[in-house]
C-alpha positions as CSV (number, residue, x, y, z in Angstrom):
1,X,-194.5,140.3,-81.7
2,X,-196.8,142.8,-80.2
3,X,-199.4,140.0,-80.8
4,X,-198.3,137.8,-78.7
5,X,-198.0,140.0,-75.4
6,X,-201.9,139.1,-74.2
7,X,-201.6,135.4,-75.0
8,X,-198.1,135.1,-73.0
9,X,-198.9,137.3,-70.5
10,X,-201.7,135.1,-69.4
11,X,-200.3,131.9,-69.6
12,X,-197.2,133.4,-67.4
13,X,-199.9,135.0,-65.0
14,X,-201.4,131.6,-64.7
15,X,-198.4,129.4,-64.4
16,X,-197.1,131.4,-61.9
17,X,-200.6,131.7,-59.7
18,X,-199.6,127.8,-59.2
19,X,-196.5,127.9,-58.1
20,X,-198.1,130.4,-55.5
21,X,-201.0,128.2,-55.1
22,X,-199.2,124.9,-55.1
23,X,-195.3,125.0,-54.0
24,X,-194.6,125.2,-50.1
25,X,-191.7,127.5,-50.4
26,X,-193.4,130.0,-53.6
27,X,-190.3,130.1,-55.2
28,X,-189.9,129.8,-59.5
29,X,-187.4,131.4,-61.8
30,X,-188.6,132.5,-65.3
31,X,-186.9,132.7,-68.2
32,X,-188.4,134.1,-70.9
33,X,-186.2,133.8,-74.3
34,X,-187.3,134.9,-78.1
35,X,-187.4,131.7,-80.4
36,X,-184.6,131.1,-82.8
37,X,-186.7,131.2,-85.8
38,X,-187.5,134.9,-84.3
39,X,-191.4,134.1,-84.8
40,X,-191.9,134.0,-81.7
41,X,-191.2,133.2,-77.4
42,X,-190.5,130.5,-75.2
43,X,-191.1,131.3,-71.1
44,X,-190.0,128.7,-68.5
45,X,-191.5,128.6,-65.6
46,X,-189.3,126.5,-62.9
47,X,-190.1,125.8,-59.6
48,X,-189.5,123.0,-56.3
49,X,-192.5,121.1,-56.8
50,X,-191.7,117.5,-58.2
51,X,-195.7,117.1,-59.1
52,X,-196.9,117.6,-62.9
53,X,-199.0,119.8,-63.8
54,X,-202.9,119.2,-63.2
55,X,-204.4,117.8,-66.3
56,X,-206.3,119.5,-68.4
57,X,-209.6,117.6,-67.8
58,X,-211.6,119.5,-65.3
59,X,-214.7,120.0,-64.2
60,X,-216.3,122.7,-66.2
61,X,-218.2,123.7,-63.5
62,X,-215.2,124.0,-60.9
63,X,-214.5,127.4,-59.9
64,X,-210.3,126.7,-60.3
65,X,-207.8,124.4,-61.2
66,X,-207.9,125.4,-64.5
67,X,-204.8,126.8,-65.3
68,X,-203.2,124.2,-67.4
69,X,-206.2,124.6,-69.5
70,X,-205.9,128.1,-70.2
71,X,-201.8,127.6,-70.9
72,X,-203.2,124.9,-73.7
73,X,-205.6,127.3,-74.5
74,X,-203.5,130.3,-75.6
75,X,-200.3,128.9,-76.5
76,X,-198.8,126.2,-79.1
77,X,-196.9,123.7,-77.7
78,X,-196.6,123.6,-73.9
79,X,-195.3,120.8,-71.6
80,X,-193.1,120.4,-69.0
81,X,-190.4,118.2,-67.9
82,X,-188.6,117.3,-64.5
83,X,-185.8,118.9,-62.7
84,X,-182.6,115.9,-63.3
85,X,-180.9,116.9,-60.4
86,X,-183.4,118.0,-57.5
87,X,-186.8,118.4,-57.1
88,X,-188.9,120.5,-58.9
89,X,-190.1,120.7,-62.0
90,X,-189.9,123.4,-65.1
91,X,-193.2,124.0,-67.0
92,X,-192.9,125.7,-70.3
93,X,-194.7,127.3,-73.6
94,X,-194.2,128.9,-77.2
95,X,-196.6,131.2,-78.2
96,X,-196.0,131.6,-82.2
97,X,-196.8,134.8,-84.0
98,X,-198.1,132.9,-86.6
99,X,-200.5,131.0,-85.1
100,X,-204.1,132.1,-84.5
101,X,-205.3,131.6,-81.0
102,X,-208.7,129.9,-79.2
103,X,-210.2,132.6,-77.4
């Protein structure tokens, strides 16, 4: 599992950077479970902020906005779906220790 520490840690890093960047109050809750198969994690990243993320199409020139591209960078899957019973949103990924990385 000690693999997957870099590529999790920055997708966490990243996805939490926009709640700071991008939710009026700043708040999230992480959870952060090992999957069942044990080959790897899952992190959940809620927050209050009914938008979805930013795609991943952005300028390659543009000095930010590109954290959604980094999560689809370093993880396998990723997505997010939206809170059913107030606003907000949780963003989530898988990294699998199986699974070699872009870099």
């Amino acid at each position: 599992m000690a693999e997957l520490c870099d590529p999790a840690c920055l997708a966490l890093t990243e996805l939490v950077a926009n709640v700071v960047r991008h939710t009026p109050d700043r708040r999230a809750a992480v959870l952060m479970t090992r999957r069942t198969d044990g080959r790897g994690v899952r992190i959940e990243v809620t927050d209050t902020c009914p938008r979805p993320p930013l795609s991943t199409a952005v300028d390659e020139l543009a000095e930010d906005d590109r954290g959604v591209l980094i999560v689809h960078a370093v993880t396998d899957p990723w997505g997010w779906t939206p809170l059913p019973d107030r606003p907000g949103k949780t963003v989530w990924f898988e990294c699998d220790a199986g699974k070699e990385f872009d870099e």
